[in-house]
Structures are given as structure tokens and as C-alpha cells.
Biopython code that builds the backbone (N, CA, C, O; Angstrom):
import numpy as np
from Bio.PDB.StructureBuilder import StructureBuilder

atoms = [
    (1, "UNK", "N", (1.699, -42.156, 10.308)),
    (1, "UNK", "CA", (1.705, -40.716, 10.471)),
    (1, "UNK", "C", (2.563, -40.117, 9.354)),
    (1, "UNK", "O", (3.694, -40.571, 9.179)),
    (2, "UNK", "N", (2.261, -39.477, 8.860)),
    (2, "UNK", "CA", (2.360, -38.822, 7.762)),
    (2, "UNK", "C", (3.781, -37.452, 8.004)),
    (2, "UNK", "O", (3.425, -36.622, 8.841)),
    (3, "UNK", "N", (4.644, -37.282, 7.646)),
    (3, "UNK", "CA", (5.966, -36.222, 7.413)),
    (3, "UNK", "C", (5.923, -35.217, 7.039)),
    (3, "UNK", "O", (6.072, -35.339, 5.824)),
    (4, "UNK", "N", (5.793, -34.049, 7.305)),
    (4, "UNK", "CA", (5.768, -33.020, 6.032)),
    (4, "UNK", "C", (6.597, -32.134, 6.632)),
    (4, "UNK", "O", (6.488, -31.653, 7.760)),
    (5, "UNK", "N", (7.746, -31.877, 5.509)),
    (5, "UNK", "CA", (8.792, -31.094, 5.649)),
    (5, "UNK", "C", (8.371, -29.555, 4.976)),
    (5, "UNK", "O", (7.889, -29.267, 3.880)),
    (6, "UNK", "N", (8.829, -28.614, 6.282)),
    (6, "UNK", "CA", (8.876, -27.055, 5.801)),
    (6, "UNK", "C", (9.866, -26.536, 5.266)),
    (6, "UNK", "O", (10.889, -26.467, 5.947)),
    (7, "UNK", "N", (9.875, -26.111, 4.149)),
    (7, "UNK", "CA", (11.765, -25.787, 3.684)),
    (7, "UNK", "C", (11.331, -23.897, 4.255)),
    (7, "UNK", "O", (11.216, -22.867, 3.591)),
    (8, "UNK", "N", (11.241, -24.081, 5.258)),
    (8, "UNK", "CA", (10.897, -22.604, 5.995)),
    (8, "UNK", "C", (12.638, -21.709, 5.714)),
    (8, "UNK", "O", (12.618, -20.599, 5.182)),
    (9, "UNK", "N", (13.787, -22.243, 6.067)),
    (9, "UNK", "CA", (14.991, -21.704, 5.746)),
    (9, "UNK", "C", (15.146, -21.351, 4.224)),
    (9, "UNK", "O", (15.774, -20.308, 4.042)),
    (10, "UNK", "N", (14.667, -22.056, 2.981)),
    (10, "UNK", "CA", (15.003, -21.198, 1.898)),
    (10, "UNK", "C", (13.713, -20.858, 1.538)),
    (10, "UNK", "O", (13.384, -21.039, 0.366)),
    (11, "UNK", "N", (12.976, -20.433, 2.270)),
    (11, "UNK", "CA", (11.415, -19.603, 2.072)),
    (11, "UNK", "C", (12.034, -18.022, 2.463)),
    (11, "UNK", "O", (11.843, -17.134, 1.633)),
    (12, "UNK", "N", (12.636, -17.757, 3.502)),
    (12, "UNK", "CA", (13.138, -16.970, 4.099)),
    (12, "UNK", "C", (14.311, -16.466, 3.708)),
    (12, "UNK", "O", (14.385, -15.368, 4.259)),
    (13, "UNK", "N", (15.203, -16.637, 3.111)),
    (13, "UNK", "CA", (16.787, -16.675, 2.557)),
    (13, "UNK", "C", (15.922, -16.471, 1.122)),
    (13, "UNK", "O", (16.507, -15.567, 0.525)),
    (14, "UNK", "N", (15.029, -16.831, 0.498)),
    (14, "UNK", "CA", (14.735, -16.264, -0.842)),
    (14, "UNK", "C", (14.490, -14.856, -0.480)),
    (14, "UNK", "O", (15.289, -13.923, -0.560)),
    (15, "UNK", "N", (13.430, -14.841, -0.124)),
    (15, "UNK", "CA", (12.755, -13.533, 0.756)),
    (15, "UNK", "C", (13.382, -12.485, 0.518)),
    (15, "UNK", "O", (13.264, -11.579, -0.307)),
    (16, "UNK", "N", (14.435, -12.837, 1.782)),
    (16, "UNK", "CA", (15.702, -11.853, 2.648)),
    (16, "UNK", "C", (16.771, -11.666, 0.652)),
    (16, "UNK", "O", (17.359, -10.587, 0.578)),
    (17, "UNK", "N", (16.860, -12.170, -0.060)),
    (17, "UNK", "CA", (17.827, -12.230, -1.375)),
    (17, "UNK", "C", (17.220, -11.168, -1.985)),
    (17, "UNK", "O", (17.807, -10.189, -2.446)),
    (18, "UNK", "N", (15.584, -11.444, -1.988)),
    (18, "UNK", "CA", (14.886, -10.255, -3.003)),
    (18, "UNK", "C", (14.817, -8.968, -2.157)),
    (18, "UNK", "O", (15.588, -8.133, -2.629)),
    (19, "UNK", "N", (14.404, -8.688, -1.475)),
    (19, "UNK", "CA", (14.593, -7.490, -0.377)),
    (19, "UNK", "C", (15.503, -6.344, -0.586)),
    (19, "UNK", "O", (15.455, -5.115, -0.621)),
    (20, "UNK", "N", (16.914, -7.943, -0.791)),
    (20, "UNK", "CA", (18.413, -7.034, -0.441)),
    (20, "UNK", "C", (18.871, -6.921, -2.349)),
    (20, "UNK", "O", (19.848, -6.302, -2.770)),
    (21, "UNK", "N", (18.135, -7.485, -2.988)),
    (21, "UNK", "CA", (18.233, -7.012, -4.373)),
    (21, "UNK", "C", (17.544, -5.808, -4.851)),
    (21, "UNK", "O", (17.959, -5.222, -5.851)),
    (22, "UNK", "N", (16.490, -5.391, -4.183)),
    (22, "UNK", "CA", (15.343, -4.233, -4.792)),
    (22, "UNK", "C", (16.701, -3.062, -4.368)),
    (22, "UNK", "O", (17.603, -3.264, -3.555)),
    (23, "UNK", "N", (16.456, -1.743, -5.276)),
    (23, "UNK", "CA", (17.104, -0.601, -5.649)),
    (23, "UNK", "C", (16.470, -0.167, -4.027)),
    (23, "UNK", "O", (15.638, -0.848, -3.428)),
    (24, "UNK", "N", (17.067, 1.084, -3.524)),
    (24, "UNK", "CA", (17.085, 1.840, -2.482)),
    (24, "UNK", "C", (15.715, 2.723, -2.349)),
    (24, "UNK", "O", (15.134, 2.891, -1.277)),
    (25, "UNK", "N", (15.337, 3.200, -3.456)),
    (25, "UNK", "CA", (14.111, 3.648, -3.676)),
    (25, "UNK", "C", (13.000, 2.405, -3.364)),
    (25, "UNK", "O", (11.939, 2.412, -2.739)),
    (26, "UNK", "N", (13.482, 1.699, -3.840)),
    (26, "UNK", "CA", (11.802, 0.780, -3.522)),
    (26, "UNK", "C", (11.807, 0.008, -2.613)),
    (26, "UNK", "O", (10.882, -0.794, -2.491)),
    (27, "UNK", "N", (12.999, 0.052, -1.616)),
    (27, "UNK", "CA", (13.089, -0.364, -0.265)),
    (27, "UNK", "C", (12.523, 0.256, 0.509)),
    (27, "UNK", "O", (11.906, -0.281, 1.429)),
    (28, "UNK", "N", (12.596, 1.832, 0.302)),
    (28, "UNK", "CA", (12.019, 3.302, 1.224)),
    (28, "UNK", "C", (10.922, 3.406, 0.989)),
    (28, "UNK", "O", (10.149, 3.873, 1.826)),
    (29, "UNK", "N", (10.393, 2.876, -0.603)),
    (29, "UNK", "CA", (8.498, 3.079, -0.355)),
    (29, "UNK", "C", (8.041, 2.075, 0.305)),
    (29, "UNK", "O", (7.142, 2.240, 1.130)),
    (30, "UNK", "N", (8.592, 0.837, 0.050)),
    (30, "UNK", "CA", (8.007, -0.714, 0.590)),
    (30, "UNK", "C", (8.186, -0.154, 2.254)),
    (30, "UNK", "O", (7.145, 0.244, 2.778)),
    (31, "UNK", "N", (9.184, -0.121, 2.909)),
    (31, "UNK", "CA", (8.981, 0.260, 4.288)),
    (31, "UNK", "C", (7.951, 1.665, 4.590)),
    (31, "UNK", "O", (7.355, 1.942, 5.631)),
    (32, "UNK", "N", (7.973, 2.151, 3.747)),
    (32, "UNK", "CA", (7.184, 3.414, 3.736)),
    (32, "UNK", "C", (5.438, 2.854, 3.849)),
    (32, "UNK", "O", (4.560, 3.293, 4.592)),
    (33, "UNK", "N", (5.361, 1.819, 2.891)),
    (33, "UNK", "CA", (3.738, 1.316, 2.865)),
    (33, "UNK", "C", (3.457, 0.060, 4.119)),
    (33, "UNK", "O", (2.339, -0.365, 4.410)),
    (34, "UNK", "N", (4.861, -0.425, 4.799)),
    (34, "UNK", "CA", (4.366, -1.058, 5.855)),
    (34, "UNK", "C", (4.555, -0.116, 7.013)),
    (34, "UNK", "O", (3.781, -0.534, 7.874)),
    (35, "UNK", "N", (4.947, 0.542, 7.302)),
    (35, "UNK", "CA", (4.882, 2.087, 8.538)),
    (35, "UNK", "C", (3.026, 2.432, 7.976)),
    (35, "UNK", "O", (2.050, 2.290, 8.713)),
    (36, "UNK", "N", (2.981, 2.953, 6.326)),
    (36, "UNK", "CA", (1.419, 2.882, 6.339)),
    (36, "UNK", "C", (0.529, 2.146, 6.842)),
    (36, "UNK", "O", (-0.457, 2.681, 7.348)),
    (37, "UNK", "N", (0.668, 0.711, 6.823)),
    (37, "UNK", "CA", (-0.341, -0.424, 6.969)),
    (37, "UNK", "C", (-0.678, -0.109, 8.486)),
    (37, "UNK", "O", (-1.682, 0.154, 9.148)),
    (38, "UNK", "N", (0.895, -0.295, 8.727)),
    (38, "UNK", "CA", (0.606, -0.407, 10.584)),
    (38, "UNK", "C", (0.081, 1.091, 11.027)),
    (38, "UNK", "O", (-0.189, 0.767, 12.183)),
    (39, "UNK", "N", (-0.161, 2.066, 10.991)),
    (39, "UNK", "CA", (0.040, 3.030, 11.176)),
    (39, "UNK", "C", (-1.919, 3.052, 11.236)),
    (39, "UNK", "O", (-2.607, 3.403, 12.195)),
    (40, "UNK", "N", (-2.369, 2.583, 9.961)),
    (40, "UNK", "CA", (-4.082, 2.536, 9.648)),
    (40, "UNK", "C", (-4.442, 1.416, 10.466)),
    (40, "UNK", "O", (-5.504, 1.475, 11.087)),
    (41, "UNK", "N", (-3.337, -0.108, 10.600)),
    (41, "UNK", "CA", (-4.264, -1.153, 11.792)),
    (41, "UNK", "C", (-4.450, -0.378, 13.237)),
    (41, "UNK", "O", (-5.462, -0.568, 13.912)),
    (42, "UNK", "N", (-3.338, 0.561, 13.684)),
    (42, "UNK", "CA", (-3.714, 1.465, 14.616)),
    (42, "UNK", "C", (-4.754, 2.368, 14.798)),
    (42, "UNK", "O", (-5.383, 2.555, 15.839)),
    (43, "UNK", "N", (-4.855, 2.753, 14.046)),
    (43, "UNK", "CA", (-6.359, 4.247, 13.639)),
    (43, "UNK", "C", (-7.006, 3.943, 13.817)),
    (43, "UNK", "O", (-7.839, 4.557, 14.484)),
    (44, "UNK", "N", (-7.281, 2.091, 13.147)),
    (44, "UNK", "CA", (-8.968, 1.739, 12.920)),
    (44, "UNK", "C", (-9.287, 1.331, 14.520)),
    (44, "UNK", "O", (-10.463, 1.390, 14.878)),
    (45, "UNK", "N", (-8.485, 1.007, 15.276)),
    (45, "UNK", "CA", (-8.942, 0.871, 16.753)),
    (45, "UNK", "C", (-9.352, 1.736, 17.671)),
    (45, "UNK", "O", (-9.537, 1.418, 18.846)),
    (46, "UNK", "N", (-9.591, 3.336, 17.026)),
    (46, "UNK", "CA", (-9.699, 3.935, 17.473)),
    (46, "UNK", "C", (-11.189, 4.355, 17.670)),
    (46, "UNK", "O", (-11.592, 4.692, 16.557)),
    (47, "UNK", "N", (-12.231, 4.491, 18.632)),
    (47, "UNK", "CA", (-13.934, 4.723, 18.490)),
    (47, "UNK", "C", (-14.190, 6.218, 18.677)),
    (47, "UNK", "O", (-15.310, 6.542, 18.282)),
    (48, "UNK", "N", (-13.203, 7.558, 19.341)),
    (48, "UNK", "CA", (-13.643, 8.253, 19.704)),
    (48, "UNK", "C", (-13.786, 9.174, 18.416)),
    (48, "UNK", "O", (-14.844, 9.798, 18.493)),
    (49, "UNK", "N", (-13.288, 9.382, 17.601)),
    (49, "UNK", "CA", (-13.817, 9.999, 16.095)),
    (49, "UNK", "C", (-14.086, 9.222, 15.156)),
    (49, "UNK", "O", (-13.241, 9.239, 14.261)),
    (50, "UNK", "N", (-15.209, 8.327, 14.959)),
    (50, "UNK", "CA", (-15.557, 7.423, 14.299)),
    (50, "UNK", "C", (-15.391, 8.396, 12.559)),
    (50, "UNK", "O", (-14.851, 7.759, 11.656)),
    (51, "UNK", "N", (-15.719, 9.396, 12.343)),
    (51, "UNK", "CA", (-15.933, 9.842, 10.947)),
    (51, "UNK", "C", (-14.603, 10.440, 10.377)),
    (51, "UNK", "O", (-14.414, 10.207, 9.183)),
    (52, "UNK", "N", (-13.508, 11.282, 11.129)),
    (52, "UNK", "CA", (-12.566, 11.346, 11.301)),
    (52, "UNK", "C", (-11.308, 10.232, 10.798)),
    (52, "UNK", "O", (-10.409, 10.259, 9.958)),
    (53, "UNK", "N", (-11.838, 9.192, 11.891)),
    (53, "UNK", "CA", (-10.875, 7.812, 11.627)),
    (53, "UNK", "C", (-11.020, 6.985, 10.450)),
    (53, "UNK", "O", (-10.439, 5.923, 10.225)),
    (54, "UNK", "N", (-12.004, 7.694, 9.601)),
    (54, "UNK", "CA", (-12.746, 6.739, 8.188)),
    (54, "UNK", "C", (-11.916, 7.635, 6.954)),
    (54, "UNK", "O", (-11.372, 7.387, 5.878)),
    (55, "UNK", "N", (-12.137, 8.632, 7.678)),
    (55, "UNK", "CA", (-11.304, 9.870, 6.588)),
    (55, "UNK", "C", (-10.059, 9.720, 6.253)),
    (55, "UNK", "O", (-9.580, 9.574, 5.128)),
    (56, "UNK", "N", (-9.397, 9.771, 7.573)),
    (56, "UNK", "CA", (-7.752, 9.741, 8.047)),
    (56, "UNK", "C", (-7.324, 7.667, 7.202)),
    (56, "UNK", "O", (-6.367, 7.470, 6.453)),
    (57, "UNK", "N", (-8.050, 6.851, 7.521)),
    (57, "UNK", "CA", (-7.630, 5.640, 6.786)),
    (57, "UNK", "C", (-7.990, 5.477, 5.184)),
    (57, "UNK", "O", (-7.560, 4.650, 4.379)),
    (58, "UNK", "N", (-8.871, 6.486, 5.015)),
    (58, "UNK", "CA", (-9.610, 6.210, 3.337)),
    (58, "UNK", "C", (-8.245, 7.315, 2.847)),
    (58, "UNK", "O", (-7.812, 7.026, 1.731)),
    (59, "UNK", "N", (-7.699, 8.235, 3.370)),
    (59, "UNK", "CA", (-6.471, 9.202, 2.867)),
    (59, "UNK", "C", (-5.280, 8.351, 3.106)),
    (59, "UNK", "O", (-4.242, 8.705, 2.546)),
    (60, "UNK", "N", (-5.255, 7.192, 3.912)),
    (60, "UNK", "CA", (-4.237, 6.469, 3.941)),
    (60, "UNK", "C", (-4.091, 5.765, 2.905)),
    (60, "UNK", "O", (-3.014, 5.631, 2.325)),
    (61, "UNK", "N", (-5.427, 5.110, 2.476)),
    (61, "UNK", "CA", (-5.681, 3.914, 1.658)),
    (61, "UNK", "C", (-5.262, 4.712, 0.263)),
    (61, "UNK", "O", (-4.697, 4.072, -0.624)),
    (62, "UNK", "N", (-5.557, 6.147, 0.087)),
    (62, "UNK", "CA", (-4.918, 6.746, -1.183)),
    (62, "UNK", "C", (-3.818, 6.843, -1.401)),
    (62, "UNK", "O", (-3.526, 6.294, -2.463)),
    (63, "UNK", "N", (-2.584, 7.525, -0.643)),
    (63, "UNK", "CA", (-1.710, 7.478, -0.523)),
    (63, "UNK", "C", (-0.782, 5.920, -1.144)),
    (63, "UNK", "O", (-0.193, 5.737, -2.209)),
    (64, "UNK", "N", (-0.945, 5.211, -0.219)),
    (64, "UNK", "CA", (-0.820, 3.908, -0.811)),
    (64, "UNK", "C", (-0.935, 2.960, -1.928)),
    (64, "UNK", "O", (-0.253, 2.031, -2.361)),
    (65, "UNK", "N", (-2.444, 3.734, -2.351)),
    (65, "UNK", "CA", (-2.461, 3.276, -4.126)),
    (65, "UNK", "C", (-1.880, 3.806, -5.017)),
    (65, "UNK", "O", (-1.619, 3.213, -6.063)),
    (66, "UNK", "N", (-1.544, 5.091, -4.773)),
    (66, "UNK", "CA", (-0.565, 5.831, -5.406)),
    (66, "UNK", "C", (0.569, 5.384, -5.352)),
    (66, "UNK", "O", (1.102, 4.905, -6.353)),
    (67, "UNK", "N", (1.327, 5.462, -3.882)),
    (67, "UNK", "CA", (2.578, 4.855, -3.753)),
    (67, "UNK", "C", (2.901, 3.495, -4.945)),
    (67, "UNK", "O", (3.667, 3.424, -5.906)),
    (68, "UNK", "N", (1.911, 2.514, -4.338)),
    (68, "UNK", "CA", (2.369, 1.516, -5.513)),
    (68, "UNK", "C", (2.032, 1.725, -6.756)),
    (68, "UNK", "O", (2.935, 1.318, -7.486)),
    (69, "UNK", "N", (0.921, 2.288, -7.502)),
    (69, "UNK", "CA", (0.827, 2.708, -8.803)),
    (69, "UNK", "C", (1.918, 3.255, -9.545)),
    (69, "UNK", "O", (2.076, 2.811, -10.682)),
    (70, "UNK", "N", (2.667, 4.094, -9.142)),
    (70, "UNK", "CA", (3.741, 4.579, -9.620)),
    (70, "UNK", "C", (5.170, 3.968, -9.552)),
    (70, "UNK", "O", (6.077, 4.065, -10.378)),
    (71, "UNK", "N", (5.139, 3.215, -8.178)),
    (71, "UNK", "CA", (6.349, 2.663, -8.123)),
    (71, "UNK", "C", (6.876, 1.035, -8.405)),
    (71, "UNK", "O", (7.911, 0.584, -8.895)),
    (72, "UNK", "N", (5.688, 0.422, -7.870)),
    (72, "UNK", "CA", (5.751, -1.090, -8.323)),
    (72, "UNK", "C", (5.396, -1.541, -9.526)),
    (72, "UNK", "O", (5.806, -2.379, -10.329)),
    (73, "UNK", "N", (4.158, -0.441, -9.406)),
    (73, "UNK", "CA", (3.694, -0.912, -11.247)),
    (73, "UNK", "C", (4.364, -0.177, -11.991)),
    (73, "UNK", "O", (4.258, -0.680, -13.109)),
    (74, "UNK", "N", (5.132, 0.909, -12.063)),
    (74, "UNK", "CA", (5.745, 1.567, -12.836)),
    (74, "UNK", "C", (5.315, 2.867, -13.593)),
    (74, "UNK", "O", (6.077, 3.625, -14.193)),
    (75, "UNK", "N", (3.970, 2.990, -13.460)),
    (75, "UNK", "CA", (3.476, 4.702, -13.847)),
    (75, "UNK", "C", (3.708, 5.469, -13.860)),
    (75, "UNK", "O", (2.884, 6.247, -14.343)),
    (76, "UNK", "N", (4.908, 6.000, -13.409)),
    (76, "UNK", "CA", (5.719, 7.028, -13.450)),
    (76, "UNK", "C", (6.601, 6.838, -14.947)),
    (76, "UNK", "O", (7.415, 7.721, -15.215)),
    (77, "UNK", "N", (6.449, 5.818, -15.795)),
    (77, "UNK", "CA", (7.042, 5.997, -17.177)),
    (77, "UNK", "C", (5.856, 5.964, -18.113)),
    (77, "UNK", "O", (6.132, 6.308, -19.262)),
    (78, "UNK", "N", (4.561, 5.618, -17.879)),
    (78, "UNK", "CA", (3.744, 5.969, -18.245)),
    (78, "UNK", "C", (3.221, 7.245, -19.090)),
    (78, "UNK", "O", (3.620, 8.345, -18.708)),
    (79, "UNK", "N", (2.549, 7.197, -19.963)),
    (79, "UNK", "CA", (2.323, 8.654, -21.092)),
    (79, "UNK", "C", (1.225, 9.251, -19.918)),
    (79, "UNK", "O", (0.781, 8.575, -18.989)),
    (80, "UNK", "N", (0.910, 10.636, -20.182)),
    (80, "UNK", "CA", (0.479, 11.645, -18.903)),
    (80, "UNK", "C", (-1.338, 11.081, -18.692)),
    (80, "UNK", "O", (-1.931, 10.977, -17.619)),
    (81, "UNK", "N", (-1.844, 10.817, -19.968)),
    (81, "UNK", "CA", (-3.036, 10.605, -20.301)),
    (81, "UNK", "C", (-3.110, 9.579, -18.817)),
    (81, "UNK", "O", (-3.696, 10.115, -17.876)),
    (82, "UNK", "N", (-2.634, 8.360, -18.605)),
    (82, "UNK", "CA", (-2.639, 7.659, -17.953)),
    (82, "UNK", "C", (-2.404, 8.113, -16.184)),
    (82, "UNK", "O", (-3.052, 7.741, -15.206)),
    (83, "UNK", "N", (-1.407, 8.899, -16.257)),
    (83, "UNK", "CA", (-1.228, 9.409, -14.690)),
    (83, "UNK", "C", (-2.397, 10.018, -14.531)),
    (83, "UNK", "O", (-3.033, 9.594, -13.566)),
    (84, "UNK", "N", (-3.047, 11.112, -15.320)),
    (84, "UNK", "CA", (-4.042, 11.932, -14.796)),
    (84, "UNK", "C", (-5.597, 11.418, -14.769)),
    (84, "UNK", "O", (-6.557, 11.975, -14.236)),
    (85, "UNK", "N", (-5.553, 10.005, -15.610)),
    (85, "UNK", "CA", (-6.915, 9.375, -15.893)),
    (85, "UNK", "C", (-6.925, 8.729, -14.157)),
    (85, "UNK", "O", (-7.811, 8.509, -13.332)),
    (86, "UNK", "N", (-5.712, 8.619, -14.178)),
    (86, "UNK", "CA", (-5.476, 7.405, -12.745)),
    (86, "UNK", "C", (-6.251, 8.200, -11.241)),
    (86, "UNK", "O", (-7.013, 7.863, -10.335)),
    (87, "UNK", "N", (-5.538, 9.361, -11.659)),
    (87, "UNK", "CA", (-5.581, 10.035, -10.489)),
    (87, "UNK", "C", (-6.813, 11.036, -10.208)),
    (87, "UNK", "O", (-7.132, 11.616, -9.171)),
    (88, "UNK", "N", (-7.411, 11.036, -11.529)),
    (88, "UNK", "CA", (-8.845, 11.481, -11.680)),
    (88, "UNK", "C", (-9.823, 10.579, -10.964)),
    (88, "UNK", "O", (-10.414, 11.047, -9.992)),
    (89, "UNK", "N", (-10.011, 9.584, -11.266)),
    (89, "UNK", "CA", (-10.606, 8.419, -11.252)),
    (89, "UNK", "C", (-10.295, 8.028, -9.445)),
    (89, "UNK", "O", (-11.239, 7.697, -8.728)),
    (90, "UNK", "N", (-9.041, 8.118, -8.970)),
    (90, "UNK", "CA", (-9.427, 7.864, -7.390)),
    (90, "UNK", "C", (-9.725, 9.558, -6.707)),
    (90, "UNK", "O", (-10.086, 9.945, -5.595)),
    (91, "UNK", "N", (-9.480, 10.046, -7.585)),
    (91, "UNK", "CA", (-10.507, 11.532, -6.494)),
    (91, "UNK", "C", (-11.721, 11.133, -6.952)),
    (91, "UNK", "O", (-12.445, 10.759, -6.029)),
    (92, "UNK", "N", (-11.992, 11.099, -7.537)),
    (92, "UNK", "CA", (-13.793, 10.572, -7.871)),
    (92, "UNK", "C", (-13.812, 10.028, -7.252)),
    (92, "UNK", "O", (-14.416, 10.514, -6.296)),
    (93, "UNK", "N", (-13.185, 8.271, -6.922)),
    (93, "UNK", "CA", (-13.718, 7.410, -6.293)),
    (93, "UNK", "C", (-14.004, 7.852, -4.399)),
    (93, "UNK", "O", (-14.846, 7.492, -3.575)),
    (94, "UNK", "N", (-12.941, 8.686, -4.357)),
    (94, "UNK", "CA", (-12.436, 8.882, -2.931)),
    (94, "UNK", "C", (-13.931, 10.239, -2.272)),
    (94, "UNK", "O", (-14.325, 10.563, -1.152)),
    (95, "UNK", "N", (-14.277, 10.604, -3.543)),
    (95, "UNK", "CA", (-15.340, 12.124, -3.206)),
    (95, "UNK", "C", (-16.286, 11.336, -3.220)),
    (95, "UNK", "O", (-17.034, 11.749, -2.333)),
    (96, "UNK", "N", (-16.818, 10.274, -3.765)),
    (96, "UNK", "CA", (-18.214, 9.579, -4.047)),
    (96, "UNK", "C", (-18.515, 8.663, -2.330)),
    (96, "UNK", "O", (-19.560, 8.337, -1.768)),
    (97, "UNK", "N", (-16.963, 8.490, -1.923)),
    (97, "UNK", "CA", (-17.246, 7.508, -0.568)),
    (97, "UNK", "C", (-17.293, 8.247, 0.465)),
    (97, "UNK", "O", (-18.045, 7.825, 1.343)),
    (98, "UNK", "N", (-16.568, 9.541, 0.752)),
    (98, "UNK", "CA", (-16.978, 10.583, 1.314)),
    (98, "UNK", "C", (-18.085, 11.333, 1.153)),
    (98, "UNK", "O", (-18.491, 12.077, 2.045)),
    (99, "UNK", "N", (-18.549, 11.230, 0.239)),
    (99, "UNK", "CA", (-19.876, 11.734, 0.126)),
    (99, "UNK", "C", (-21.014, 10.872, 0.646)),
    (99, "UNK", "O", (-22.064, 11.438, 0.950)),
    (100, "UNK", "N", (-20.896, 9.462, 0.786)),
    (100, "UNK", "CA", (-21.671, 8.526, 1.000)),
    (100, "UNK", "C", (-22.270, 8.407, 2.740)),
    (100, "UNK", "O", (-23.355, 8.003, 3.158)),
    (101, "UNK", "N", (-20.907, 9.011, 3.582)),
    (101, "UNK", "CA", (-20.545, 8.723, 4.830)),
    (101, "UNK", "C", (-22.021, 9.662, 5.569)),
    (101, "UNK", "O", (-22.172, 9.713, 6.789)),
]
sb = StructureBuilder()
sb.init_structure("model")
sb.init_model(0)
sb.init_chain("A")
sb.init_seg("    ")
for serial, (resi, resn, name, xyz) in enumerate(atoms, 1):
    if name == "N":
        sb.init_residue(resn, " ", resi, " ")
    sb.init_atom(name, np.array(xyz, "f"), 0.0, 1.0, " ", f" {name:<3s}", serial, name[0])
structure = sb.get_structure()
């Protein structure tokens, strides 16, 4: 029978190191985009406004790409050409899937 060790304690203690290293700002969006996540696994369980609940999670799902576009990836130091191509490009994407519904 075969052994296999989990180093589950410094899987977790790395984790918990990077967490408590990230700046204050990107602690508040990161908790900010898991309050999002959970917030849309809730919605989508919802059947009584099926078109509504597609809206309300596809405005979630924006929010969120934004959130990290700017903050994890860093776009906010980005030249403007780039913020506004970005943000062009998911209202398009976001009007074309609403339009689809």
C-alpha cells in the first residue's frame, strides 16, 4: 500500500503569508469579488425571474471583470487608449448577449 503525504499545513500557511502580504486595497477587492461570486451562486438558484436573474448575474459577471482588470492586472496604469478599448469592447460584448436573450 502505497503513502502519500499531504503537506496540507504549508499549502495553507503559504496561502494565509500571501493574503496577509497583499496591500489593503487588494484585500477589499479580493473579498469584494468573493461576496460577488457568492452573492451570483445565490441568484442563479433563483427560477422566479428567469430573464431578470440572467441580467442581474451577466452585470455581476461585469463588474468583476472590471474589478480584476484594473486591479490584479493592473490597468489602471495603463495609457487611456487601453481602458476605453477595454471597456468598449465589454459593453459590446455585454449588449450583443442581451440582445441575444
Amino acid at each position: 500500500m502505497a503513502h502519500v503525504r499531504f503537506d496540507l499545513a504549508a499549502i495553507v500557511s503559504y496561502t494565509l503569508f500571501i493574503f496577509l502580504k497583499m496591500k489593503k486595497n487588494l484585500i477589499l477587492v479580493f473579498i469584494l469579488l468573493l461576496l460577488l461570486t457568492i452573492t451570483t451562486a445565490c441568484i442563479s438558484g433563483l427560477n422566479a425571474f428567469s430573464g431578470v436573474v440572467g441580467i442581474l448575474i451577466l452585470i455581476f459577471a461585469t463588474f468583476k471583470f472590471l474589478l480584476v482588470a484594473f486591479h490584479f492586472m493592473e490597468l489602471k496604469k495603463a495609457h487611456s487608449f487601453w481602458k476605453i478599448s477595454l471597456m468598449l469592447t465589454l459593453l459590446l460584448f455585454v449588449i450583443v448577449i442581451v440582445s441575444l436573450k
